[in-house]
C-alpha positions as CSV (number, residue, x, y, z in Angstrom):
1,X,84.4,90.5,94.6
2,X,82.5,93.9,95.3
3,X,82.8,96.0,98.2
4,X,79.7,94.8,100.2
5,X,81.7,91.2,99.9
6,X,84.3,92.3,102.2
7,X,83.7,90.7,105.5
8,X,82.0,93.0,108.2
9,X,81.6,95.6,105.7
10,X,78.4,97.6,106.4
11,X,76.5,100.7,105.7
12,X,77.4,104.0,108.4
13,X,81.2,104.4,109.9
14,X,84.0,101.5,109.2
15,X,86.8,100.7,111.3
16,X,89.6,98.3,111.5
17,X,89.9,96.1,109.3
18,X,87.3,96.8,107.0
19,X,88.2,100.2,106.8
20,X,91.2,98.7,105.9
21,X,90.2,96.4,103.6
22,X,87.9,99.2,101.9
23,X,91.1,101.1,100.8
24,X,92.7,98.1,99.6
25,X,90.0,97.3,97.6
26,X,90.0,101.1,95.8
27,X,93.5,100.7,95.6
28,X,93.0,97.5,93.8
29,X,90.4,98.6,91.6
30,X,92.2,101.8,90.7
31,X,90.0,104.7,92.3
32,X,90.2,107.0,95.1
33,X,88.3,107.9,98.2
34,X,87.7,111.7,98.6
35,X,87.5,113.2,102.6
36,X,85.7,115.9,102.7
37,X,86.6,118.9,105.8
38,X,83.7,119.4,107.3
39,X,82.5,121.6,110.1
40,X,78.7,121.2,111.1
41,X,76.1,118.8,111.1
42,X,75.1,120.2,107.6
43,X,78.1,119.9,105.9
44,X,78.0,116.4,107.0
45,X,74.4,115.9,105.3
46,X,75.9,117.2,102.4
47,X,79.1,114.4,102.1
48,X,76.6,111.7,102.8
49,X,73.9,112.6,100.6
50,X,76.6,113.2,97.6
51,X,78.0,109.4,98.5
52,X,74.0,108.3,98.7
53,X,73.1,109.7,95.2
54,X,76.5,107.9,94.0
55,X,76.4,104.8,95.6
56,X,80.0,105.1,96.4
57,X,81.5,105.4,99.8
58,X,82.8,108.4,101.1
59,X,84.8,110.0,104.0
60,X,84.3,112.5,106.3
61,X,87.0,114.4,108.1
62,X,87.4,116.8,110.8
63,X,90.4,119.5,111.4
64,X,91.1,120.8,115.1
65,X,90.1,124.2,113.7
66,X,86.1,122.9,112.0
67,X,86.3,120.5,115.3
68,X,86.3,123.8,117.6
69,X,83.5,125.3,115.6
70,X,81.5,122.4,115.6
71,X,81.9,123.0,119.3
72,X,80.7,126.6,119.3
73,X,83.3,129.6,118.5
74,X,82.7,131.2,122.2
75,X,84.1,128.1,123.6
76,X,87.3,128.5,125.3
77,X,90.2,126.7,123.6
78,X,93.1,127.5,125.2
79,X,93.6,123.2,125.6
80,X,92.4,122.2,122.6
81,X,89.1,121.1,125.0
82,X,86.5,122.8,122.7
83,X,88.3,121.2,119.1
84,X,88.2,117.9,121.7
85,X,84.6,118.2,122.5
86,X,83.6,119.2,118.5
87,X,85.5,116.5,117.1
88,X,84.0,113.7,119.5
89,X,80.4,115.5,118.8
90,X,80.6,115.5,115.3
91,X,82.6,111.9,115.4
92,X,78.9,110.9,116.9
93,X,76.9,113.2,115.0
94,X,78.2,111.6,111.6
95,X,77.7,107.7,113.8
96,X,74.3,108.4,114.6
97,X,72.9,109.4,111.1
98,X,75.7,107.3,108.4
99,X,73.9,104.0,108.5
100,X,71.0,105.8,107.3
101,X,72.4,106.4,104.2
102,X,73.2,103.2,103.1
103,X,76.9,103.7,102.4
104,X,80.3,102.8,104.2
105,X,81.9,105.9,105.6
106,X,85.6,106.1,106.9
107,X,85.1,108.9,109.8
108,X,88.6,111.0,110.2
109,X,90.1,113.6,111.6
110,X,92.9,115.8,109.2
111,X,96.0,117.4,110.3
112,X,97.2,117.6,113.1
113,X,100.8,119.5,113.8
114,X,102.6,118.9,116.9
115,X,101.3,122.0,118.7
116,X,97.7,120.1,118.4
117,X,99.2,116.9,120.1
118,X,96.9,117.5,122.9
119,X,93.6,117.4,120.5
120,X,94.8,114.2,119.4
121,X,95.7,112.7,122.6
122,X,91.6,113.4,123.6
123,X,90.3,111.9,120.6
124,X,92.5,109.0,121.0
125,X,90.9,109.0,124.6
126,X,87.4,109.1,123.2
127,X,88.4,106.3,120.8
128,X,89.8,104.3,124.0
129,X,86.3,104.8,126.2
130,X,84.2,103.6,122.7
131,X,86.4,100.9,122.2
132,X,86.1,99.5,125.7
133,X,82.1,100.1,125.2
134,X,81.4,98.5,122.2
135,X,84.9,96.8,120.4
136,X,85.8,99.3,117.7
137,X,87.0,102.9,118.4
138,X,85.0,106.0,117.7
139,X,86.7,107.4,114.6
140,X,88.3,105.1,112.1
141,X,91.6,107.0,111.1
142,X,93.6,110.1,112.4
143,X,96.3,111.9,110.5
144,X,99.6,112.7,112.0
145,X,101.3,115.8,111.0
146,X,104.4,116.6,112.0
147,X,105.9,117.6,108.7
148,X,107.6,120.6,109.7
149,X,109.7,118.9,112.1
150,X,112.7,116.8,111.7
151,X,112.0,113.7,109.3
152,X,113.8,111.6,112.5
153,X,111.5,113.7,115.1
154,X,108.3,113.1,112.6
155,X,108.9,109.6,112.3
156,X,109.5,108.7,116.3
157,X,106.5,110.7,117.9
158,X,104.5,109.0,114.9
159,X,105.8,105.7,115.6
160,X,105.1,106.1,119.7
161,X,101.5,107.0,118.8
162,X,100.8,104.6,116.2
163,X,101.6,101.9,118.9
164,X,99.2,103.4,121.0
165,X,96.7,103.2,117.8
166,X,97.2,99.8,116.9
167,X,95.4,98.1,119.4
168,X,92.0,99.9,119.1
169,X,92.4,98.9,115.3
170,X,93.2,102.7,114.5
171,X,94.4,103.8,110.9
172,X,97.0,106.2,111.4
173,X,97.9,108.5,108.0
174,X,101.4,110.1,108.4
175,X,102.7,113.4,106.7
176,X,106.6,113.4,105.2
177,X,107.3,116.6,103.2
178,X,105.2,119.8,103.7
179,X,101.9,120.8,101.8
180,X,102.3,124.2,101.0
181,X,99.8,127.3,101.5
182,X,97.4,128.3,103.9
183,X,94.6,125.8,105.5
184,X,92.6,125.8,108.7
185,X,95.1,129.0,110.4
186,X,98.7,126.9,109.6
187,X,100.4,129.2,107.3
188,X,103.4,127.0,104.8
189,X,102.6,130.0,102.1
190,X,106.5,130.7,102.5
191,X,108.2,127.4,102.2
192,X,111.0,126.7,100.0
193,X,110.3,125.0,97.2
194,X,112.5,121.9,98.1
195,X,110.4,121.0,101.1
196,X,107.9,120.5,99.1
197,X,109.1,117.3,96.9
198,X,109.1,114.5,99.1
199,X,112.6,112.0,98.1
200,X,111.6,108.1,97.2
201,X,114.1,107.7,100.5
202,X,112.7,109.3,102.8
203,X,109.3,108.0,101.9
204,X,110.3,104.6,102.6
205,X,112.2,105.7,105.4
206,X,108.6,105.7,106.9
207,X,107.4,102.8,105.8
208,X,110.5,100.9,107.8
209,X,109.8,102.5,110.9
210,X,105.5,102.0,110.8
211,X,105.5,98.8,109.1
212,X,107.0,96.4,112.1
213,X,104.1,98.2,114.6
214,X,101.4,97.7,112.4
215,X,100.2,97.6,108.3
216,X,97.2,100.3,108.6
217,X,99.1,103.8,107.9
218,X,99.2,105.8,104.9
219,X,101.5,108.0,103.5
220,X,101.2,111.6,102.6
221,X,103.9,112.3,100.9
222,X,104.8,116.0,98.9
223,X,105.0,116.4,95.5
224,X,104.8,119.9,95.1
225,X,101.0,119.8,96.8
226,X,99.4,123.2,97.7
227,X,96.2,124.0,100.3
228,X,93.7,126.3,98.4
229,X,93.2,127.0,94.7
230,X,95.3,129.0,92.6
231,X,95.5,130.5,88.5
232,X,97.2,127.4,85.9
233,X,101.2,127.1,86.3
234,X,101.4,129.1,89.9
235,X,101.1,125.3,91.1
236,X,104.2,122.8,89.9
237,X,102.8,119.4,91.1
238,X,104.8,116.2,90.5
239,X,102.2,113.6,90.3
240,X,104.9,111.5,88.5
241,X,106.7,111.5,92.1
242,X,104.2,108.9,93.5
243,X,105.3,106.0,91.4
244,X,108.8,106.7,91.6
245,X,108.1,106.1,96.0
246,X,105.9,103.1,94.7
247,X,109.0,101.7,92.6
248,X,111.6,102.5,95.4
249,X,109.5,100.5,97.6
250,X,108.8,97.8,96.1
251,X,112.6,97.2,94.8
252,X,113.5,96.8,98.5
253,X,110.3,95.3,99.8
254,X,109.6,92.6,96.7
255,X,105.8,93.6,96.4
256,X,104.5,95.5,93.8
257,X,102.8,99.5,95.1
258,X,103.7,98.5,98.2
259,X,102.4,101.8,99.9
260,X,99.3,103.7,100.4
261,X,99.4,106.7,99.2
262,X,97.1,110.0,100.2
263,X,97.1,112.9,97.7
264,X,96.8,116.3,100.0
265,X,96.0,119.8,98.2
266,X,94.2,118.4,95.7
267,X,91.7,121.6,95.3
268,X,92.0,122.7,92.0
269,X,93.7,119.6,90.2
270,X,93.9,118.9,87.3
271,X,92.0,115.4,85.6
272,X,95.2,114.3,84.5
273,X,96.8,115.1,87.8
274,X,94.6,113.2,89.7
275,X,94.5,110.6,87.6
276,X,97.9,110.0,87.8
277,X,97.4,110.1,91.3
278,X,95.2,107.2,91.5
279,X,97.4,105.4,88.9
280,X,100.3,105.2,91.9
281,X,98.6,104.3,94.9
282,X,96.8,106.9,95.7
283,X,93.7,105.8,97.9
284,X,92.6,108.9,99.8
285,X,92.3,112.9,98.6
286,X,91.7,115.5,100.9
287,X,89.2,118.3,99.4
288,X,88.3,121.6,101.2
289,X,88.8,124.5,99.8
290,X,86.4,123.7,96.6
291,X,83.4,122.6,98.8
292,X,83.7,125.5,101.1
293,X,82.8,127.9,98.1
294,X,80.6,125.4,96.8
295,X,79.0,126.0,99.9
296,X,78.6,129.3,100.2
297,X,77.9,129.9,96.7
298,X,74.4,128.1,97.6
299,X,74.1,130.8,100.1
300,X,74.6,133.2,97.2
301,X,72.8,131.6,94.4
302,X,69.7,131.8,96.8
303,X,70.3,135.8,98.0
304,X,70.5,136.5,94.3
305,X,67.6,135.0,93.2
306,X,65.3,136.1,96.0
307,X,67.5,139.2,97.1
308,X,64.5,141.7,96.6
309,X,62.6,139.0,99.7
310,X,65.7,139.4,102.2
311,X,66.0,142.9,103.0
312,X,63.1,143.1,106.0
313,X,60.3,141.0,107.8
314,X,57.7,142.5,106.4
315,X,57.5,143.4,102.5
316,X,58.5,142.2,99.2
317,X,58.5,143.0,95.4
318,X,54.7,141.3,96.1
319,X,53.6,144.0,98.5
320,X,54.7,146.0,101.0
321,X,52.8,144.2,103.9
322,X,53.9,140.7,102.6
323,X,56.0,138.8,105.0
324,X,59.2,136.8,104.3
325,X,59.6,134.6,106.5
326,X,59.6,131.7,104.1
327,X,62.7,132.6,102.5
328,X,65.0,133.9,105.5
329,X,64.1,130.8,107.6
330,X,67.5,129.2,107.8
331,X,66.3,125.9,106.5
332,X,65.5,127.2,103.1
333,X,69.1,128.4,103.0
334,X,71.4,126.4,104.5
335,X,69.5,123.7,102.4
336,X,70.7,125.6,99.1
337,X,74.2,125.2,100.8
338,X,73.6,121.7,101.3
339,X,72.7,120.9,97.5
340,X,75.3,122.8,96.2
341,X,78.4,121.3,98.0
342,X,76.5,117.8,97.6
343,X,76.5,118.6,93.9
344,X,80.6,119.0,94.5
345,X,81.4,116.2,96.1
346,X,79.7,114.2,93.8
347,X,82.1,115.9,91.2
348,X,85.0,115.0,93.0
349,X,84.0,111.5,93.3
350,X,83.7,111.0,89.7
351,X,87.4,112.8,89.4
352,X,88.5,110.1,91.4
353,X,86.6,107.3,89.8
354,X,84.5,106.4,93.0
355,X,81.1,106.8,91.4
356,X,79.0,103.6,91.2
357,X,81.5,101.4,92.8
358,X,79.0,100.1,96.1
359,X,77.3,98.1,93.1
């Protein structure tokens, strides 16, 4: 059985159950899905044209703070209305253009801290109008995360909005321990150290408290995971963590890898790491802060190659009355952006083993 064999499964954005089932399968099959942040209509072209070359699915993910800018930075957001609007825009952006591509995409929206709540509460009301239009709700997952509160806390508001998820057919991903660093303006860059390493305990803790609402949730749990990219050894990551929830679990549950895992921070990994990762459940990696230089260093690549043709309208190493129009016109450099993070997600897709498995 192959991925296009699981029932309903189809090329463009996946929900439910064969969103669910698509997991399953890479967890089965021992591989990852990498969900790329992204914050623009490009950056999406870039994700699915990476998972196109590939033939491998892929996901797309959008954080409150890329949602607001996908909604225009003037925009006021003192309600969360313009990350509201960006994230529903770009939800239907990536809709609109997936299928074409010929590739299953999970569409998802990344973390979201209890100050966000209202953010989530419109997408979840965006998913509630598309699911009454058409049977399946607009994204296919959100992520809880409400890791710096109270485990007890974390686990209750996550529980009352998983019920509210599971009748649209909503995945819900959880976070349980705190990823440290900086990403998308939430600062953990000073948390202890022990907050960081997630206990087998408390792990399943949330597995008894999701599983009697509904099976779709995964798990991010800490071990020792870091936002950003930083020199060897500054980074003490635990990969070896991840089993021991997966043996903890299934010792009280009966099953074998009982959980799903999601592996956050994982910009700058190393194979091993990562592979270990995979080895214990891992389904899902979040990646970021390696395709936002990749990225710009497009932008760069092309300044420095044609540098002498990007300093005025009108004249060039050619001749002072050439013009130059056909180098600053954005399309010839946001394309050079485009190919160069496409090149890096297909690099993290291969890390993860997800290269090649559509066939």
């Amino acid at each position: 059985m192959g991925i296009w064999d699981i029932p309903g499964m189809k090329p463009g954005v996946i929900t439910g159950e064969v969103a669910w089932a698509l997991l399953e399968y890479a967890k089965k099959e021992k591989f990852a899905i990498p969900a790329f942040n992204c914050t623009s209509s490009s950056t999406v072209i870039a994700v699915l044209e990476a998972g196109k070359k590939i033939n491998s699915p892929v996901m797309i993910q959008w954080s409150e703070g890329g949602s607001a800018f996908m909604a225009g930075k003037s925009m006021d957001n003192k309600n969360k209305q313009a990350s509201i609007l960006g994230a529903v825009a770009g939800a239907q952006f990536t809709r609109a253009v997936a299928a074409a591509y010929g590739i299953p995409v999970i569409l998802h929206s990344d973390h979201c801290a209890k100050k966000l709540l209202p953010w989530f509460d419109g997408m979840l009301k965006a998913d509630k109008e598309h699911f009454d239009l058409t049977g399946e709700p607009l994204f296919s997952s959100h992520m809880l995360d409400l890791s710096e509160e109270p485990d007890d806390e974390n686990l209750a508001i996550c529980a009352e909005y998983f019920a509210k998820m599971v009748p649209m057919n909503l995945i819900l991903e959880m976070e349980i321990g705190i990823t440290g660093g900086i990403e998308d303006g939430v600062d953990n860059s000073a948390v202890s150290n022990d907050k960081l390493y997630t206990t087998p305990e408390t792990v399943y803790s949330v597995h008894e408290k999701l599983a009697p609402i509904g099976k779709m949730f995964t798990i991010a749990a800490a071990f020792g995971n870091v936002h950003g990219v930083y020199k060897p050894g500054n980074v003490k990551l635990r990969p070896e963590l991840l089993h021991d929830y997966q043996k903890y679990a299934g010792e009280k549950t009966g099953k074998e890898m009982p959980l799903m895992l999601v592996f956050h921070g994982g910009s700058g990994s190393l194979p091993e790491e990562i592979e270990s990762g995979v080895k214990a459940g891992v389904v899902k990696m979040n990646v970021d802060t390696d395709t936002q230089w990749a990225y710009w260093e497009g932008v760069l690549k092309f300044y420095k190659k044609y540098e002498g043709y990007l300093q005025g309208q009108i004249g060039n190493p050619d001749g002072e009355d050439k013009p130059n129009k056909d180098k600053y016109d954005p399309r010839k450099w946001v394309r050079e952006s485009e190919v160069s993070m496409c090149d890096r997600v297909v690099l993290q897709c291969e890390m993860l083993k997800n290269k090649n498995t559509l066939a």
